[in-house]
KEFI-708998 format. One record per residue: y, z, x of N, C-alpha, C in turn; residue in three letters. Coordinates in Angstrom, 1 decimal, padded with zeros to 4 digits. Each point is the difference from the previous one (the first is absolute). Example, Ala and Ser with C-alpha at 12.3 -4.5 7.8 and 13.67 -1.06 7.14 Angstrom:
REM residues 2
+--------+--------+--------+---------+--------+--------+--------+--------+--------+--------+
! nnorth !    nup !  neast ! canorth !   caup ! caeast ! cnorth !    cup !  ceast ! residu !
+--------+--------+--------+---------+--------+--------+--------+--------+--------+--------+
! -005.7 !  007.8 !  013.2 !   001.2 !  000.0 ! -000.9 !  001.2 !  000.0 !  000.9 !    Ala !
!  001.1 ! -000.7 ! -000.4 !   001.1 !  000.0 !  000.9 !  001.1 !  000.8 ! -000.8 !    Ser !
+--------+--------+--------+---------+--------+--------+--------+--------+--------+--------+
REM end
This chain:
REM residues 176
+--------+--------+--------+---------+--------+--------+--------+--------+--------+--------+
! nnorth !    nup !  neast ! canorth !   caup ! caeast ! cnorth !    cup !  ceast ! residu !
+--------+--------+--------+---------+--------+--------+--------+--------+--------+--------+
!  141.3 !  099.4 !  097.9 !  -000.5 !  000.3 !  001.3 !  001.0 !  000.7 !  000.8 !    Unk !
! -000.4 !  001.1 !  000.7 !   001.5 !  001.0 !  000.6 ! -000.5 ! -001.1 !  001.4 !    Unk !
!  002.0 !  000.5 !  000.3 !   000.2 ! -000.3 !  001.7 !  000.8 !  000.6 !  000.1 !    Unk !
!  000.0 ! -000.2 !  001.2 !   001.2 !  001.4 !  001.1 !  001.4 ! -001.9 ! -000.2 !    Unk !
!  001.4 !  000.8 ! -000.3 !   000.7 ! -001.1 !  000.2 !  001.5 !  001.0 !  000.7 !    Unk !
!  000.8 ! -000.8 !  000.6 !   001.0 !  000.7 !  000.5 !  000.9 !  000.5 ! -001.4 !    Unk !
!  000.6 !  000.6 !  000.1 !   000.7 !  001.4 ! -001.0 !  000.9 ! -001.0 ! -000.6 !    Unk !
!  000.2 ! -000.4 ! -001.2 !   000.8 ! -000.4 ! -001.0 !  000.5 !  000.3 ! -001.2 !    Unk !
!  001.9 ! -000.1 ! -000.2 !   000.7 !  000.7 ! -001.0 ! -000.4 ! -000.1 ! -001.2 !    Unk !
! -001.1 ! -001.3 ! -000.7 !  -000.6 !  000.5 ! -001.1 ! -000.8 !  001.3 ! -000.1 !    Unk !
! -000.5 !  000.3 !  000.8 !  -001.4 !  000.9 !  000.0 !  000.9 !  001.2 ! -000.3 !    Unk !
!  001.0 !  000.3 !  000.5 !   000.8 !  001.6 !  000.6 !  000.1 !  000.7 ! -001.3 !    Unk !
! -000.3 ! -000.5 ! -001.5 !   000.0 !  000.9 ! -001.2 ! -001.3 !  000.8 !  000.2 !    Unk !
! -001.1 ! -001.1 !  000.1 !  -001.8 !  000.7 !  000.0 !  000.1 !  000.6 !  001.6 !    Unk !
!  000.8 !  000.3 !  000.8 !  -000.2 !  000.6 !  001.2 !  001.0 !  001.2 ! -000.8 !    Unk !
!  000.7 ! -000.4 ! -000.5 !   000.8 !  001.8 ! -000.4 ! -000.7 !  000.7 ! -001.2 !    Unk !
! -001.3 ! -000.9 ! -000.8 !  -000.2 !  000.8 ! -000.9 ! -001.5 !  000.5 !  001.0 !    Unk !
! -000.8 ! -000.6 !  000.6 !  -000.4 !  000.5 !  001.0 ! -000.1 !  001.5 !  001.0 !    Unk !
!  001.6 ! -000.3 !  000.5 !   000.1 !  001.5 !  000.4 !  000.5 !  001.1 ! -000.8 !    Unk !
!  000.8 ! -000.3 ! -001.2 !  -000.2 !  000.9 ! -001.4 ! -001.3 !  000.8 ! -000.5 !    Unk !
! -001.1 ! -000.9 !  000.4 !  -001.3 !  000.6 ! -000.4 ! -000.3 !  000.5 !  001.3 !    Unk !
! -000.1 ! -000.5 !  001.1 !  -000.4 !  001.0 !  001.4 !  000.8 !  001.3 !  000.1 !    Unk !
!  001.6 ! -000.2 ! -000.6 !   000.3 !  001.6 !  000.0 ! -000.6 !  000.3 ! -000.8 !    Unk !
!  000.0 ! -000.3 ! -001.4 !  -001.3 !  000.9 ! -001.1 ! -000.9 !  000.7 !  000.8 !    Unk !
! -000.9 ! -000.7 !  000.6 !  -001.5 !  000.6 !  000.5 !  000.5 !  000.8 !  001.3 !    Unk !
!  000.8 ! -000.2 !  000.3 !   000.8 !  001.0 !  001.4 ! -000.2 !  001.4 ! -000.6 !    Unk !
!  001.1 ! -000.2 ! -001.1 !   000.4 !  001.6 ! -000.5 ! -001.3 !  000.5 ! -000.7 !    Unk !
! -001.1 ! -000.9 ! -000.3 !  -001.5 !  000.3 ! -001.0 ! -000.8 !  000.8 !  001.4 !    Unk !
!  000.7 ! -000.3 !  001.2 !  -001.5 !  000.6 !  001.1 ! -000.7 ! -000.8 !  000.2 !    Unk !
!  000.1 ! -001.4 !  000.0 !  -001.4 ! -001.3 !  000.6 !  000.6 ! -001.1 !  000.7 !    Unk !
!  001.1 !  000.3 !  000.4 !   000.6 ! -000.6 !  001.3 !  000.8 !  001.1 !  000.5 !    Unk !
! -000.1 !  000.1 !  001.2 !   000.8 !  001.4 !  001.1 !  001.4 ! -001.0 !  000.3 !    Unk !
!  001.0 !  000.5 !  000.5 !   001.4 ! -000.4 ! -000.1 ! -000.1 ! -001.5 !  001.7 !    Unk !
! -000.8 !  001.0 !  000.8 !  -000.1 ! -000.6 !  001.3 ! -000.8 ! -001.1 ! -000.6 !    Unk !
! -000.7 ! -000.7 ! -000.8 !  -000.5 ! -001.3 ! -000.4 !  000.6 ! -000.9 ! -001.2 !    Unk !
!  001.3 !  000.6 ! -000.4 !   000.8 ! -000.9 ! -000.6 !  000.4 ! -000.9 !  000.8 !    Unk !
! -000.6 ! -001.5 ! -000.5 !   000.4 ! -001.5 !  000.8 !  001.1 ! -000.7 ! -000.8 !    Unk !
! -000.1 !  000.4 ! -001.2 !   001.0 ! -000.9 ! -000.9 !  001.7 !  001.2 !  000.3 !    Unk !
!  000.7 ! -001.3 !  000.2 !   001.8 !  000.7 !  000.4 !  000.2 !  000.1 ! -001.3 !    Unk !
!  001.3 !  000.4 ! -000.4 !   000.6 ! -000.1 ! -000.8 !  001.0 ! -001.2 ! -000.2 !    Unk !
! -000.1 ! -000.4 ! -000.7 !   000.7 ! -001.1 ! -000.1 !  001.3 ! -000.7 ! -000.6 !    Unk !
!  000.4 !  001.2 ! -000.6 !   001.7 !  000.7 ! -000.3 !  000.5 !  000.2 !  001.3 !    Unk !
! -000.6 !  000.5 !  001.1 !   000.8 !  000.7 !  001.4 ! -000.5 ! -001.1 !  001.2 !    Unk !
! -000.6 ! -001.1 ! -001.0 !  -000.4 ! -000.6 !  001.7 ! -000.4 ! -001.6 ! -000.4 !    Unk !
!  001.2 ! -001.2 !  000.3 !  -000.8 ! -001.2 ! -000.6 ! -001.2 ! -000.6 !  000.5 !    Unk !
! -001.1 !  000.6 ! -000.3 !  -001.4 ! -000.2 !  000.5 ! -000.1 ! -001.3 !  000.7 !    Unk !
!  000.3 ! -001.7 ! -000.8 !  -000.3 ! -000.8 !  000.8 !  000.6 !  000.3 !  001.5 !    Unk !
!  001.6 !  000.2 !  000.3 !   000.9 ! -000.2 !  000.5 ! -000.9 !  000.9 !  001.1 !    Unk !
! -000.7 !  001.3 ! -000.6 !  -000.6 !  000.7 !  001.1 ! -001.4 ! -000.3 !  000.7 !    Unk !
! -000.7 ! -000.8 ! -000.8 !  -001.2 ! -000.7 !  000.5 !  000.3 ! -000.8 !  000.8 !    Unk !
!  001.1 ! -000.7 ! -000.1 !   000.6 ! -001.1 !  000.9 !  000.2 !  000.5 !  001.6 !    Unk !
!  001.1 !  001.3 ! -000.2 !   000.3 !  000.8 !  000.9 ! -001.2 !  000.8 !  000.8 !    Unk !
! -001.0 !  000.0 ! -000.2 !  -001.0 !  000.7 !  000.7 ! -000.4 ! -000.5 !  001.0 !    Unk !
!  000.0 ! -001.8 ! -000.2 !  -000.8 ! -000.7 !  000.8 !  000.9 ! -000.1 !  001.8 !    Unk !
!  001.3 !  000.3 ! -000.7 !   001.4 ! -000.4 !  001.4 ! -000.2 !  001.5 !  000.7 !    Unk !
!  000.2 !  000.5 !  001.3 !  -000.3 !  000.9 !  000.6 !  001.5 !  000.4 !  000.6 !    Unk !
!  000.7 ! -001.0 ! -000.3 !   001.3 !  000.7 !  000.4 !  000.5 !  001.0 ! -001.6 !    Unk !
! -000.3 ! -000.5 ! -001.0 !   000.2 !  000.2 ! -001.3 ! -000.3 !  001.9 !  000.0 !    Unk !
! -001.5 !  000.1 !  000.6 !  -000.6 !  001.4 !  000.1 !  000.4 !  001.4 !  000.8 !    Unk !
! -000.4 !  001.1 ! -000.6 !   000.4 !  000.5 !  001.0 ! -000.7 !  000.4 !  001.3 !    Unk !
!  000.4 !  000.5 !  001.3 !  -000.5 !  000.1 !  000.7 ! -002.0 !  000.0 !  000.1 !    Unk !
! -000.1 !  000.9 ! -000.1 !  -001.6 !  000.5 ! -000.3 ! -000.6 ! -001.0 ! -001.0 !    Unk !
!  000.5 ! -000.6 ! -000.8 !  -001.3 ! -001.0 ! -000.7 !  000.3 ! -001.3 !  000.7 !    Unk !
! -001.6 ! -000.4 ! -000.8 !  -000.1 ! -001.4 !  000.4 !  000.0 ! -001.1 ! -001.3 !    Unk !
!  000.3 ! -001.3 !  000.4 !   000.0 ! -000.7 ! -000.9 ! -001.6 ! -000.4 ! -000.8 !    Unk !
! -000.2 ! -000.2 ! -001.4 !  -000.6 !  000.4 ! -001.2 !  000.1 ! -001.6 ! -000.7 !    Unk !
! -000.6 ! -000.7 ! -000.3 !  -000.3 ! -000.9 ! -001.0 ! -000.2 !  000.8 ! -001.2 !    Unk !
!  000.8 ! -000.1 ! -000.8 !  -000.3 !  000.8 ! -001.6 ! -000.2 ! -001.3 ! -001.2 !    Unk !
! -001.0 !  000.3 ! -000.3 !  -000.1 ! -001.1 ! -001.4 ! -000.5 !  000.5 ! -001.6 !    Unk !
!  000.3 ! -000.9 ! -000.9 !  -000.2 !  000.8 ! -001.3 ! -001.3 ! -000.6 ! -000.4 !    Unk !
! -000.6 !  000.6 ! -000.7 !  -001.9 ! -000.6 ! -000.4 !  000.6 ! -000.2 ! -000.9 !    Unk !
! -000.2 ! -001.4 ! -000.9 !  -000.1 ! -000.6 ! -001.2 ! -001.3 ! -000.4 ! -000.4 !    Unk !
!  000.3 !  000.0 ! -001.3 !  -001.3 ! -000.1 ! -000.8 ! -000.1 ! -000.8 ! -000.9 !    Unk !
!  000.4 ! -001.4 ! -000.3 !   000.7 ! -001.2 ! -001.4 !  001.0 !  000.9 ! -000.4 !    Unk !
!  001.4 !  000.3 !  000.8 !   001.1 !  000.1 !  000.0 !  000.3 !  001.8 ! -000.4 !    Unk !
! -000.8 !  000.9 ! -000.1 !  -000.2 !  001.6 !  000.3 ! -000.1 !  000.0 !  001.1 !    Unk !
!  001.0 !  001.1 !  000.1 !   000.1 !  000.7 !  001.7 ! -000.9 !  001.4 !  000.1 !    Unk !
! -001.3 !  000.0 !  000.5 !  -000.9 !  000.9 ! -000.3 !  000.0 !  000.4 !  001.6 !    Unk !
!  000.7 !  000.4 !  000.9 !   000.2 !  000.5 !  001.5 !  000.9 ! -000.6 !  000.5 !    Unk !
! -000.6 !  000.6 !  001.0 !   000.8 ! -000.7 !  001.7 ! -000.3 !  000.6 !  000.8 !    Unk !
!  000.2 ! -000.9 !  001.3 !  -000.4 !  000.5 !  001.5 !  000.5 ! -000.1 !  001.1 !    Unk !
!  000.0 !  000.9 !  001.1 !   001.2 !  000.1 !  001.2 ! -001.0 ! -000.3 !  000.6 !    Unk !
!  000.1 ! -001.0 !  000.8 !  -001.0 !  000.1 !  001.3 !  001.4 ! -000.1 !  001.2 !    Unk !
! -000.7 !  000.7 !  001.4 !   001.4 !  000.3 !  000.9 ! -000.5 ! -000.4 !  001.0 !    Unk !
!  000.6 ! -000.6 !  000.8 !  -000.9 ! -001.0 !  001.2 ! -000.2 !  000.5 !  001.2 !    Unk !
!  000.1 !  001.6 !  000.3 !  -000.5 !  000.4 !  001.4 !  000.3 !  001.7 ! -000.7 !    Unk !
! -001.0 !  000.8 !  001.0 !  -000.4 !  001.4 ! -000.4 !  001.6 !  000.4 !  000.8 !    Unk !
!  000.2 !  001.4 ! -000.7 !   000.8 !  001.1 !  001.1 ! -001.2 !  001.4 !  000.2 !    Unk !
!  000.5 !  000.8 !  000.5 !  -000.7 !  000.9 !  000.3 !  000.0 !  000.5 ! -001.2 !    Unk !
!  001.1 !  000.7 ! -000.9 !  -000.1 !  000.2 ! -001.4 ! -001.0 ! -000.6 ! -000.8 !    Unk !
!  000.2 ! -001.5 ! -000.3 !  -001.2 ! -000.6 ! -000.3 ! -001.1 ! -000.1 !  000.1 !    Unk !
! -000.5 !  000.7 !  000.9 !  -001.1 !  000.3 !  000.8 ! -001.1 !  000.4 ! -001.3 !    Unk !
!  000.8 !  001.3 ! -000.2 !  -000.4 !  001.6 ! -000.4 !  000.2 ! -000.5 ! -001.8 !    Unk !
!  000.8 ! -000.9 ! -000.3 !   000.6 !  000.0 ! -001.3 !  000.9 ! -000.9 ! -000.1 !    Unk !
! -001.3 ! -001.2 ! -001.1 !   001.3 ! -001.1 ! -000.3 ! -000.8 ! -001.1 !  000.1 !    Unk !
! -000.1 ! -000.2 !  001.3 !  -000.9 ! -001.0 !  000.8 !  000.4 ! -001.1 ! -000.3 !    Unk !
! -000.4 ! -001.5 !  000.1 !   000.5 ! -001.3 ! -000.4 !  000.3 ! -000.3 ! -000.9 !    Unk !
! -001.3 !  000.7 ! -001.4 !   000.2 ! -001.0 ! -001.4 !  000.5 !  001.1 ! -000.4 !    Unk !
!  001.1 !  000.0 ! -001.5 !   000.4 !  001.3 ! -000.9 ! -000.1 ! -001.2 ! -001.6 !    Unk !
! -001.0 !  000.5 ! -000.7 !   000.1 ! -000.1 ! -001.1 !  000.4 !  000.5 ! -001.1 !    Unk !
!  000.5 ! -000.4 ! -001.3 !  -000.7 !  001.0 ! -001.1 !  000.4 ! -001.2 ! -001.6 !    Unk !
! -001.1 !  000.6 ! -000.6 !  -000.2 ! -000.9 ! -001.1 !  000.4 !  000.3 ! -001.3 !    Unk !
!  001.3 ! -000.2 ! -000.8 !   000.9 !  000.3 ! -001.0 ! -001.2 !  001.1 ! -000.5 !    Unk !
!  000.3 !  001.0 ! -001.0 !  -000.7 !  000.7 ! -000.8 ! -000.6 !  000.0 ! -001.0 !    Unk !
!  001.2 ! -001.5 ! -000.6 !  -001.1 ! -000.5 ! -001.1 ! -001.1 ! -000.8 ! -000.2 !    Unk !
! -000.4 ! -000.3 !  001.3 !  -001.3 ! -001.3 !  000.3 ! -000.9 !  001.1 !  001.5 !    Unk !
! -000.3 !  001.5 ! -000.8 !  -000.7 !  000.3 !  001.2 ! -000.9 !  000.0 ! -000.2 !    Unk !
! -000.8 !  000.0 !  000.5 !  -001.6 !  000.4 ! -000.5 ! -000.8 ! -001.5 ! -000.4 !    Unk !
!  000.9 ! -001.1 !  000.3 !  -000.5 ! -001.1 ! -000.8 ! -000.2 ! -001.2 !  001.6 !    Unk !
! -000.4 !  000.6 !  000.8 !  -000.1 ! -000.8 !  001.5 !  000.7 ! -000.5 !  000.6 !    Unk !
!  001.2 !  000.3 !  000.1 !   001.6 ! -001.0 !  000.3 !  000.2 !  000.8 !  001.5 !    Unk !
! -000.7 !  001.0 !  000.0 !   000.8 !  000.9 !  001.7 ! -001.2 ! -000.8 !  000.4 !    Unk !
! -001.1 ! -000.2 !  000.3 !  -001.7 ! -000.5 !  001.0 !  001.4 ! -001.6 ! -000.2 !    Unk !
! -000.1 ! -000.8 ! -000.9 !   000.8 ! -001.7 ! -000.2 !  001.1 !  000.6 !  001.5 !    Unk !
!  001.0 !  000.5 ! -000.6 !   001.2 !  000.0 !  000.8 ! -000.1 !  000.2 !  001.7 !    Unk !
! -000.8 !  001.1 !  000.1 !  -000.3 !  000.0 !  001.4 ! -000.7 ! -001.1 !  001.0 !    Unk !
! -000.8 ! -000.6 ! -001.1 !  -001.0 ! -001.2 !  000.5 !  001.1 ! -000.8 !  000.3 !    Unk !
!  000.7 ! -000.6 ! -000.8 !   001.0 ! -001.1 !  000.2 !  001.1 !  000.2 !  001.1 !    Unk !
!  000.3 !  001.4 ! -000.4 !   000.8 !  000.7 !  001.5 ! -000.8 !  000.1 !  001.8 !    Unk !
! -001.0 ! -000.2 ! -000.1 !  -001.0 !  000.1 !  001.1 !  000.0 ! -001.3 !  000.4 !    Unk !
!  000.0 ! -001.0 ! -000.7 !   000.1 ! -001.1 !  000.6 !  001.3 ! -000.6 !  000.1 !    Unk !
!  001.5 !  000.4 ! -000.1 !   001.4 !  000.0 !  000.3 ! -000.4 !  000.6 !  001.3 !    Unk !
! -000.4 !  001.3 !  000.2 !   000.1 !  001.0 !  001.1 ! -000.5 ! -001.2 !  001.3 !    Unk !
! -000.9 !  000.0 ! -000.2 !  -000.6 ! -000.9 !  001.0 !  000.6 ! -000.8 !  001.3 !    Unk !
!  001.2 ! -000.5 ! -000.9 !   001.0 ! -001.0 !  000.6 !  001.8 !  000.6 !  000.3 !    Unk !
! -000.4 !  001.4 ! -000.4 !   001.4 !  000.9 !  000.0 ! -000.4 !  000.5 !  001.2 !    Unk !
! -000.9 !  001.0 !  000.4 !  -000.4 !  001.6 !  000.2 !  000.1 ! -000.5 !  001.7 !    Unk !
!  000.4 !  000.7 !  000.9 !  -000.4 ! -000.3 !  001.2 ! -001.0 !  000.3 !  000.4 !    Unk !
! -000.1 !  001.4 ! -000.2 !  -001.6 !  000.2 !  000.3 ! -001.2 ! -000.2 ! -000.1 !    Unk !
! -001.1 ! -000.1 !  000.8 !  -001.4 ! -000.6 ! -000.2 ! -000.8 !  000.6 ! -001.3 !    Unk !
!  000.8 !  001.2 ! -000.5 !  -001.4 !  000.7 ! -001.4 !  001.4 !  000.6 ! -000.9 !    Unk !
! -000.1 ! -000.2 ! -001.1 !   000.9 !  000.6 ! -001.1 !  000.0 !  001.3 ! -000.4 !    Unk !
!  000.5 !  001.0 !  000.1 !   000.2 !  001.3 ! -000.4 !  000.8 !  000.3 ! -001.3 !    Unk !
! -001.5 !  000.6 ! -001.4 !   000.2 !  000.8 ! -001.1 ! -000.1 !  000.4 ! -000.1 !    Unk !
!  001.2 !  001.2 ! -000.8 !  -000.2 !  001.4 !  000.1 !  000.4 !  000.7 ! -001.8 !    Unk !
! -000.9 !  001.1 !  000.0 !   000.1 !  000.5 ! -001.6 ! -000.2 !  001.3 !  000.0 !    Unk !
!  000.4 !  000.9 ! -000.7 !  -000.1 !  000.9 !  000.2 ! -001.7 !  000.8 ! -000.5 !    Unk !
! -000.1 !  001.1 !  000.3 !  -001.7 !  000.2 ! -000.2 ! -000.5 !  000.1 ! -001.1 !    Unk !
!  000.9 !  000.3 ! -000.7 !  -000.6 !  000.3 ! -001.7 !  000.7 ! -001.0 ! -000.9 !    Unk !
!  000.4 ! -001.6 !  000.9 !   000.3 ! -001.0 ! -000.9 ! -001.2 ! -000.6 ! -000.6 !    Unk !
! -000.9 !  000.4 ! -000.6 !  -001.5 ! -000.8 ! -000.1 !  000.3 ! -001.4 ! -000.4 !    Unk !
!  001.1 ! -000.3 ! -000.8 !   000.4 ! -001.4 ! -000.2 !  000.2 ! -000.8 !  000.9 !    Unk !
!  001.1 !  000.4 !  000.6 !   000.3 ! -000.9 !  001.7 ! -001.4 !  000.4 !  001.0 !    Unk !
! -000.6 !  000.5 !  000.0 !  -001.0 ! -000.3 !  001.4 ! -001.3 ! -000.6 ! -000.7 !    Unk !
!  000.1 ! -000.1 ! -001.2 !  -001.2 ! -000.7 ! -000.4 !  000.6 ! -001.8 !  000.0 !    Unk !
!  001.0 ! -000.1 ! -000.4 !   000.8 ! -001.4 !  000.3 ! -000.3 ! -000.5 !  001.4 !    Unk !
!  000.6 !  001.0 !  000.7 !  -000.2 ! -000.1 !  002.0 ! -001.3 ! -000.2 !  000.0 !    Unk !
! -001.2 !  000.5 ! -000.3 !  -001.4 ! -000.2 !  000.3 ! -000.1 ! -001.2 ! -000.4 !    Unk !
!  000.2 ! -000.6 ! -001.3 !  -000.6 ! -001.4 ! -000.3 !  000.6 ! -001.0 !  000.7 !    Unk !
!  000.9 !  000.1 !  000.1 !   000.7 ! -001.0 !  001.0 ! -000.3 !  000.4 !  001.4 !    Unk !
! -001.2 !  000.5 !  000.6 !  -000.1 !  000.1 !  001.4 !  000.5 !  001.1 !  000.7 !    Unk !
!  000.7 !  000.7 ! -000.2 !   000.3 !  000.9 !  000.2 ! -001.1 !  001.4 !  000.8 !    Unk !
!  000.1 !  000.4 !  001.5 !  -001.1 !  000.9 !  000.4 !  000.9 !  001.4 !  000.6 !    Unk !
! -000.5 !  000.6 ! -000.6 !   000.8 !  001.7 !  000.5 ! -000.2 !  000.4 !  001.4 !    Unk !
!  001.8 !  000.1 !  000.6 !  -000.9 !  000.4 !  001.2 !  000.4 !  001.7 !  000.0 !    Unk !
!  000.8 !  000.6 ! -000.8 !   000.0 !  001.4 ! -000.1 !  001.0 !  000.7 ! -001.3 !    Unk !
!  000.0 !  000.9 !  000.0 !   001.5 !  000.5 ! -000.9 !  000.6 !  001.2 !  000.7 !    Unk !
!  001.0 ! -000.7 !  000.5 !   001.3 !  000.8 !  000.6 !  000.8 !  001.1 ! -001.0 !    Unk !
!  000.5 !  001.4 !  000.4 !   001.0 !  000.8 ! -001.1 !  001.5 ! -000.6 !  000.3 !    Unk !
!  000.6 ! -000.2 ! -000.8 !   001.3 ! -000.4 ! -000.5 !  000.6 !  000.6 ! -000.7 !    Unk !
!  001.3 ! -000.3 !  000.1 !   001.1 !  001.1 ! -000.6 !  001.6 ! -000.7 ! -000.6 !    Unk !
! -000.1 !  000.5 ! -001.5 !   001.4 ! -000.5 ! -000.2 !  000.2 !  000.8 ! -001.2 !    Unk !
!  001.7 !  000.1 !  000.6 !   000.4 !  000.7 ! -000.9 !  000.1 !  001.7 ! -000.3 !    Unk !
! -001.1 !  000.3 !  001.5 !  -000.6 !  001.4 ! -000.9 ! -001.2 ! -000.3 ! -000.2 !    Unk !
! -000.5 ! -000.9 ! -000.5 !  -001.1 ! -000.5 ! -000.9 ! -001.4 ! -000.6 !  001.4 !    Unk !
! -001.0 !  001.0 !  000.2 !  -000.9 ! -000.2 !  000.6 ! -001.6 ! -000.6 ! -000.3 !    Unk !
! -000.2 ! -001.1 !  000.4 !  -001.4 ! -000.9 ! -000.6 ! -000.1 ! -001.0 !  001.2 !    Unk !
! -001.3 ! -000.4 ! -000.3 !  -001.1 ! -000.5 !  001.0 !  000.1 ! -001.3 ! -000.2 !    Unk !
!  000.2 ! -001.2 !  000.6 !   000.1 ! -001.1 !  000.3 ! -000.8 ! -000.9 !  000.6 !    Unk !
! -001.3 ! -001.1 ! -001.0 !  -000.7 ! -000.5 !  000.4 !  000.5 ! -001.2 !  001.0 !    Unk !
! -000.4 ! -000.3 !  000.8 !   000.3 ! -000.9 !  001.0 ! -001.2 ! -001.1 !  000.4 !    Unk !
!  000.3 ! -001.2 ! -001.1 !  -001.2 ! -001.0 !  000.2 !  000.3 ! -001.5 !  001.3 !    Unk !
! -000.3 ! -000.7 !  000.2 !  -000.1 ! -000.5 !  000.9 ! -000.8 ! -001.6 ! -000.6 !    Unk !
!  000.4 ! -001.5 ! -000.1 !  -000.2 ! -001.5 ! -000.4 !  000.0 ! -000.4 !  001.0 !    Unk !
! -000.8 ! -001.3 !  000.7 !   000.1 ! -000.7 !  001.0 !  000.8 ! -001.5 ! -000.7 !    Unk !
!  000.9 ! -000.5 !  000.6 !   000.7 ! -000.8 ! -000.1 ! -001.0 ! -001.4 ! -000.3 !    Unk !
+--------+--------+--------+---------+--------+--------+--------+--------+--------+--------+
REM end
């Protein structure tokens, strides 16, 4: 049965082979660089930094603090999710409350619609504000079909920019 659990040093092998495959599909063209969620985890001790998200003196200026958890599944680490407890203006446009993404090797098999569900009801008790803000980009048909079933209602698609790199940004909207 998956749950969202706080970030632990067993899991950090299936979280590095995890983002081993998210670079894979980076450099394949079916993840854009601006939606890599998995760190690296040679250059960064993930728990240590899931930990560090939540402290706001920890961050830098401009962000806010983030609940990050790993989705397990009978002991496979098949995601994880940032949820960040108040918008910035950045956030607004791109980012929004929840950030998911679901290992590569367990896609297509229901685990991003599970993760967010589970993450939606964490949010609840995190988020300051009255309605939860998801955001995906417009030609993620994966992620905005996940946002839909979980409640998820479009209120537009904003243009966004990184990198150089110009695309359209669904912006959905959950009532708490």
């Amino acid at each position: 049965m998956i749950k969202l659990i706080d970030a632990e040093h067993k899991y950090v092998e299936q979280y590095k082979e995890a983002y081993i495959e998210a670079k894979k599909q980076m450099e394949l063209g079916n993840i854009k660089k601006h939606n890599m969620m998995f760190i690296n985890p040679d250059e960064k001790d993930v728990v240590e930094f899931f930990n560090d998200n939540r402290d706001k003196a920890k961050l830098p200026p401009t962000y806010v603090p983030s609940y990050d958890y790993f989705a397990v599944d009978d002991e496979k680490l098949v995601g994880i999710i940032h949820i960040r407890v108040q918008l910035t203006d950045a956030l607004m446009n791109y980012g929004g409350h929840i950030g998911y993404a679901v290992n590569p090797l367990y896609w297509k098999k229901g685990y991003g619609t599970k993760i967010l569900k589970l993450g939606l009801e964490k949010a609840k008790d995190l988020i300051v504000e009255d309605n939860i803000l998801i955001t995906c980009d417009d030609d993620n048909i994966g992620s905005y079909k996940i946002i839909e079933a979980n409640g998820g209602k479009l209120e537009n698609k904003v243009p966004n920019e990184d990198a150089g790199e110009k695309f359209l940004t669904r912006r959905y909207w959950i009532k708490k």
